[in-house]
N, C-alpha and C positions, 0 to 999 in steps of 0.2 A: 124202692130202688133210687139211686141216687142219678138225677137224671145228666149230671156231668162226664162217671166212670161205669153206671151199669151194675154198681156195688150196692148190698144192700147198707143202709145208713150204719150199723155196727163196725160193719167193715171199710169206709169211706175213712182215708186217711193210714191207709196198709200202704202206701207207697211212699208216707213220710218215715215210720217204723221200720220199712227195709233200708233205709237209708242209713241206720244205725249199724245196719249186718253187709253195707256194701264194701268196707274195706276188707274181708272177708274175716274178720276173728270172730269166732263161736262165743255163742253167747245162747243164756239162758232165758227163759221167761220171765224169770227175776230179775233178770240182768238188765233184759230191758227193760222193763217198771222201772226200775230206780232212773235209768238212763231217760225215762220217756216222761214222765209222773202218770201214767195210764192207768189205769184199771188193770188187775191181776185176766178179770173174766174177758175185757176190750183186747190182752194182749194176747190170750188166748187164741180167740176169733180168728184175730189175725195172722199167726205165727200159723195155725191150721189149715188156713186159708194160703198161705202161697209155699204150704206143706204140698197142698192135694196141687195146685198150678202147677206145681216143679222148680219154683222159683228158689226155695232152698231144702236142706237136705239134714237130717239130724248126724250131729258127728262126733259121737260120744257121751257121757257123763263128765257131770261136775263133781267133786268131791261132795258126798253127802254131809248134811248137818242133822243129819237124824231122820228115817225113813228112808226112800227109796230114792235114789241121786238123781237131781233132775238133769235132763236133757239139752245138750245143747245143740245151737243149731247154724247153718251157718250158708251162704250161699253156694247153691247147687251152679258150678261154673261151668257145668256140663251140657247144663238146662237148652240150651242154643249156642249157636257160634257165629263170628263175627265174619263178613270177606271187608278184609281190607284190601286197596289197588293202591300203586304208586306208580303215575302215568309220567315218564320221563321223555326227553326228546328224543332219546332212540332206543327207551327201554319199556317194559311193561312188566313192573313187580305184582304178584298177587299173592295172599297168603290167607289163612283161616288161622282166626285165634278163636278162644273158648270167651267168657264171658266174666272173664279175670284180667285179660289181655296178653295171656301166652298163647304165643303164637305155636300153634300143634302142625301146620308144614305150608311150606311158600313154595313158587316157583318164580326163575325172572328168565323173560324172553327178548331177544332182538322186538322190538316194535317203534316204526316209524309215527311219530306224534303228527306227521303232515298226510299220514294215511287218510284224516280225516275221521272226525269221533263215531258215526257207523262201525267200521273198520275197525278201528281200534276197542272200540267198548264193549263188540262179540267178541274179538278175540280174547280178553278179560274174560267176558265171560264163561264163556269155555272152558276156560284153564281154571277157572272157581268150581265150575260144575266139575273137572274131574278131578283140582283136589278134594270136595268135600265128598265126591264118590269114593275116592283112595280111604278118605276117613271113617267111612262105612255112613255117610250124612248125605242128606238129602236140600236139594234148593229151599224147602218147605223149614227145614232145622232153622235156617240164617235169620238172625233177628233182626239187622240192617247191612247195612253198605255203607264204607267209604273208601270214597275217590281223592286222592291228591292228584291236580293238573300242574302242567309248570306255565301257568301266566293267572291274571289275573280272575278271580271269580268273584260273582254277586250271591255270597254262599248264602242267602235267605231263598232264592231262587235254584241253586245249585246250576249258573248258568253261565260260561267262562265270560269275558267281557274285554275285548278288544286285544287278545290274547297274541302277541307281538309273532313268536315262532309257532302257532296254532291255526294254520290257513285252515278255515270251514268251521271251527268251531266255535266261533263266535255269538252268543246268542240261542249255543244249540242246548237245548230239554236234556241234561243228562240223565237225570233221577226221573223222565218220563220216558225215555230209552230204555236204560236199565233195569227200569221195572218191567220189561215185560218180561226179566229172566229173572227176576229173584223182590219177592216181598220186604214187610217192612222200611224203616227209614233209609232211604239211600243219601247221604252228604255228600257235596264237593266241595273242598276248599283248595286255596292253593298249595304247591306241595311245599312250600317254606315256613306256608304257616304249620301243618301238620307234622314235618321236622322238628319243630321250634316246639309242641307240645309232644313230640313224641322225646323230646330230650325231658322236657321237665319230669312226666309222669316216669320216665324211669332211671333217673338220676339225680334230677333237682326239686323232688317233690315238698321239701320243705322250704323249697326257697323262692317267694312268691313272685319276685320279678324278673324275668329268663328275658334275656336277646339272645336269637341265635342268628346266625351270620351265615348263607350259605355262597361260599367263592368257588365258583367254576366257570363254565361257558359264560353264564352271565352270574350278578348280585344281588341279592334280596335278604331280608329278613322278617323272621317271625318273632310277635310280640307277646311275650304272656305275663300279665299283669294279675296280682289277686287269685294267680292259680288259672286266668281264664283268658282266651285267645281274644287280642287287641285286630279289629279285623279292618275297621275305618268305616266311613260312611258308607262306599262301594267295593270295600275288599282289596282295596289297596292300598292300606298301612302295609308300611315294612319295606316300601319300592327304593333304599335306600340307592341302588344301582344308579340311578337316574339325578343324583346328587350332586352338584358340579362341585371340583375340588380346586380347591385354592391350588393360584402356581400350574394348572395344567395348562399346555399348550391350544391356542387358541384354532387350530390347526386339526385338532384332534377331534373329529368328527362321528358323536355314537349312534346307535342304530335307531335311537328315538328321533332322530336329525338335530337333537342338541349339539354342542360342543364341550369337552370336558367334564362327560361326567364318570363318575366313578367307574362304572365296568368299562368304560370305552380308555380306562387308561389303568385299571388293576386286577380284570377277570382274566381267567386265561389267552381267550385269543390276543388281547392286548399283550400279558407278558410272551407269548410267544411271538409276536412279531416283532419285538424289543431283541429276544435271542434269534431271530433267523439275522435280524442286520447285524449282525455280532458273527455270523457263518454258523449257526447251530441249526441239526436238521432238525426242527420243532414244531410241533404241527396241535398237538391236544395238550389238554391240560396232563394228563398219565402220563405224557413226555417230558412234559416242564416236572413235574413231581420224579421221572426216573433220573432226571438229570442233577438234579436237587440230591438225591440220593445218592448217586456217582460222585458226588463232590465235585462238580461241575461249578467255578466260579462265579462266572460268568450267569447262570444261574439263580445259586444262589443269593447274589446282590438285586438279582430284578426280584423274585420274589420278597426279599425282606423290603423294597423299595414296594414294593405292592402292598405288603402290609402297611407303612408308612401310612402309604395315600389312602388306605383302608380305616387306619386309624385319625385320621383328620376327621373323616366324617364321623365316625365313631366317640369322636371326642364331643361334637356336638349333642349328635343323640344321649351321651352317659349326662352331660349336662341338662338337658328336657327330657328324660325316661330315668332316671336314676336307677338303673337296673345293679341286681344284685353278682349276676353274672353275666359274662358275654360268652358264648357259647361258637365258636367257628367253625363249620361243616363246609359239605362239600369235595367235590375231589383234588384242589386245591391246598384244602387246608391236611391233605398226607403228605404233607410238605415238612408240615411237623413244626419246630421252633423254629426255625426260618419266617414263614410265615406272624406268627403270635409275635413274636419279640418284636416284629417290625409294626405290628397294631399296639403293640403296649407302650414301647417308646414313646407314642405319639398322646395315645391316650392319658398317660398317668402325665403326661405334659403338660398337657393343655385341660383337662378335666379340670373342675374344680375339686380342690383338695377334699370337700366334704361329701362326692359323688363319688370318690373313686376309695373312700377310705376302708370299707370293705369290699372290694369291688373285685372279683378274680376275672381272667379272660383263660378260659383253657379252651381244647381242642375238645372235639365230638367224642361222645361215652357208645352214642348208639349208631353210629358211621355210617352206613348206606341201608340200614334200617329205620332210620329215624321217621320217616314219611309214611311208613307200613304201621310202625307202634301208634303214630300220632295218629291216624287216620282209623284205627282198632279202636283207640282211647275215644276221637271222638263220635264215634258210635255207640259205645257202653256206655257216656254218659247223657245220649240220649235216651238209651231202652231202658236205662235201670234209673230216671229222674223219677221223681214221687207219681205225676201223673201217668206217664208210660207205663208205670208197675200195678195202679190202678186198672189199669185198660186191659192189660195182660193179663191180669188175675180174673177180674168179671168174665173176661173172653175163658177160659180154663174153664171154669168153676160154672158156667151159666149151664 
């Protein structure tokens, strides 16, 4: 046995082989030989071996070339299911995806993020336990967990870290919490970072450098670089919010006790106290966005000016991240071209011409799911990584 997986040594190295069958296309035994340079009798083994797991599932023939058509095969996405959470300041998304990353049913509830992570992380739970009961699935099915929070997290730890609007959760064990309601790898990241790769993996999967830009209450972004999430030394890459912008008023006081920086003069509470001095009765960002939509002038000049300022700092990072898209999310950015025109103005300005020359900025593909996909995504790519599929198969099979 292999004393790293629990595999016997033929089968050692079945989780680098499933990695050929994780973008789900059916493929043969053949298929993979040529794909792998393996052994016809090595790919056997193993294509047998996470047969009998559950790991995948046979789905058809291939066209014969004489004798009996061989078989293809292909991942069983049924095998487990995912709970993903998207922990917001007064919401609490949960959903169950398959092990493909479609999501089979979600629920979102009122939930106060200052409840305090007890509080909130049963109630999560909960509502997992009876959508995967709805599903006819058990706590025992979930392969892992992930959690997006909205502040920052020390995601090697899955432990928030000085987390600004997070009274009590500072420091607190979430994935030792959690686990006493459900097995498997439990992750926490932040919910911008998990945005930021729930847009890539289902819109920009070919395009390897993603910002995504989330404007609302406050600003952040998430970084995906090479296809993989830019997280920083302690998980706070992306804090662009906290950026002071050229030309802001010295007066302008944000909630980190800085002055001038970016949310404290282009997230929504800021454009909405631009429109109450103006006589507009404005209170959230849904407001600034229904006024925006009313054709509300007055309005629409503070949000395009928000983009502006959005776009200064953004002009910077497109100069040090040379990203292929910028991506804008958020309840903000349903503002629509309002918003964008006023970060592109600025950006395609001041960028360097050779950072910006395929460079698109559009709005959100995956809207107020984006935090659920990404937080789906990055738990399948820890259970189905080479060594994980190793682990699971010996476990099966022993």
């Amino acid at each position: 046995m292999s004393a790293s997986s629990g595999l016997p040594p033929t089968l050692v190295g079945t989780g680098d082989l499933f990695q050929l069958l994780r973008d789900g296309t059916p493929r043969t035994r053949g298929e993979l030989a040529q794909l792998s340079s393996l052994a016809r009798s090595t790919i056997t083994a193993r294509v047998e071996a996470m047969l009998s797991s559950g790991l995948l599932e046979p789905v058809g023939e291939a066209a014969s070339t004489g004798g009996r058509p061989p078989t293809r095969f292909a991942l069983n996405r049924r095998d487990r299911v995912v709970l993903a959470i998207d922990l917001g300041a007064s919401h609490a998304s949960v959903a169950v995806s398959d092990l493909s990353g479609q999501v089979l049913d979600e629920r979102t509830v009122v939930s106060d993020i200052a409840d305090g992570p007890v509080v909130v992380l049963d109630r999560a739970a909960a509502i997992g336990v009876e959508l995967l009961a709805g599903l006819g699935r058990l706590p025992a099915d979930v392969a892992g967990v992930g959690i997006g929070v909205p502040g920052p997290v020390e995601h090697a730890k899955g432990r928030p870290a000085n987390p600004p609007i997070m009274p009590g959760w500072h420091d607190f064990d979430v994935p030792e919490h959690f686990g006493r309601h459900f097995s498997g790898p439990i992750l926490v990241d932040n919910d911008v970072n998990l945005m930021a790769l729930g847009e890539y993996v289902t819109s920009w999967h070919s395009t390897p450098h993603l910002l995504l830009v989330k404007v609302a209450t406050g600003i952040g972004a998430g970084i995906v670089t090479d296809g993989r999430l830019l997280r920083g030394a302690l998980g706070s890459a992306g804090d662009l919010g906290h950026v002071q912008v050229a030309g802001a008023p010295a007066d302008v006081v944000c909630r980190c006790g800085n002055t001038g920086c970016l949310e404290a003069v282009a997230a929504g509470p800021a454009i909405a106290a631009k429109l109450r001095a103006k006589g507009l009765d404005v209170e959230s960002s849904q407001q600034i966005v229904d006024a925006v939509s009313a054709g509300d002038i007055a309005a629409l000049q503070a949000v395009r000016e928000a983009g502006r300022d959005l776009g200064s700092v953004l002009a910077t990072c497109v100069n040090l991240l040379n990203p292929s898209v910028i991506v804008i999310g958020g309840k903000l950015s349903e503002a629509g071209e309002y918003l964008l025109a006023g970060v592109r103005e600025v950006v395609y300005q001041r960028s360097l011409p050779l950072a910006t020359h395929n460079l698109r900025i559009v709005g959100t593909s995956a809207g107020s799911r984006g935090a659920i996909l990404g937080a789906s995504a990055m738990v399948i790519d820890a259970v189905l990584a080479p060594g994980a599929v190793d682990e699971y198969v010996a476990a099966r099979i022993a």
